[in-house]
Residue, then its C-alpha position, 0 to 999 in steps of 0.5 A: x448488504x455492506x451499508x447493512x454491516x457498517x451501521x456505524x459508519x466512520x467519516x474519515x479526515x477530510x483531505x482539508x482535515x488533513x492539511x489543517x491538522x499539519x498547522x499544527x505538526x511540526x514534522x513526523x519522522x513516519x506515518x502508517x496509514x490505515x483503516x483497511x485499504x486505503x487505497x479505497x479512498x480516492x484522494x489517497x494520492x493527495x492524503x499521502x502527499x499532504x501528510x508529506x508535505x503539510x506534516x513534514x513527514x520524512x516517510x509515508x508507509x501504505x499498507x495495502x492488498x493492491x487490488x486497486x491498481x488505478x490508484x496505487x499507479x496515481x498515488x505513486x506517481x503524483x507523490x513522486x513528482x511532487x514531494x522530497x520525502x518518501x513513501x513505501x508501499x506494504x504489499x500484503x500477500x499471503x498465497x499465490x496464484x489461485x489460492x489468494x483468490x481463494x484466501x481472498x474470495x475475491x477472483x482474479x485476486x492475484x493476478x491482480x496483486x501481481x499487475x499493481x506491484x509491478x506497476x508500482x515498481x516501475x514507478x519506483x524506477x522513476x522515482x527514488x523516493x517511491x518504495x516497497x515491500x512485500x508482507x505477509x501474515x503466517x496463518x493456517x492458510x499459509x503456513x506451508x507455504x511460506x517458502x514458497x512465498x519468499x522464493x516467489x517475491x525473491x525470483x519474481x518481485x524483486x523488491x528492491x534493497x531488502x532480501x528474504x521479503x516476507 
């Protein structure tokens, strides 16, 4: 069904692409990587470290939903070991609980949103130059529960150096 609804595939840089294209730049202060979720793709790691270190990027921002726990763990870790610059992980989150499986229709959607952040924030304990922040987009879905969300990232999640997260 999905090859049926991407007809027009995109082919996306290389991670070779990627290091070619940083001959060329001379440094970055900040790079947004996107196209849906990124994590999909499973040289994430080494794209982020390659932006960082090929690019000269002085920070990386991940936009993702965390449903790919394995490699947010392998992003966060090799980009910690190997580069001097930072990179922040943007958590989207819109509902808890049963409801994000709901918004998402994806099962078992938050508790696995609450499994990769909290694998990522020990990371961040380990590395001070891994980051993150927890995002929402006010809808009609949410729009109720908006505090309910900001007291859930406060007293839960606890991103580090930043109040009022959403």
């Amino acid at each position: 069904m999905l090859d049926q609804l991407n007809v027009n595939k995109t082919k996306f840089l290389s991670l070779e692409e990627v290091k070619e294209m940083g001959k060329h730049i001379h440094s970055m202060q900040r790079v947004h990587i996107g196209g849906g979720e990124p994590l999909m793709r499973n040289d994430i790691a080494e794209i982020t470290l390659a932006l960082s270190n090929e690019w000269n990027t002085q920070t990386i921002c991940l936009p993702t939903n965390a449903s790919l726990q394995k490699n947010a763990i392998a992003t966060a870790e090799l980009f910690g070991k190997k580069s001097n610059k930072y990179l922040r992980f943007h958590f989207s989150l819109n509902v808890i609980g049963k409801e994000m499986d709901e918004f998402s229709e994806f099962k078992n959607a938050f508790n696995l949103w609450d499994r990769t952040v909290k694998s990522v924030k020990a990371i961040t304990n380990k590395f001070s130059n891994i980051s993150f922040t927890v995002l929402t987009t006010f809808n009609d879905f949410n729009q109720d529960k908006i505090e309910e969300l900001n007291d859930y990232v406060n007293h839960e999640i606890k991103p580090i150096g930043a109040k009022n997260y959403i």
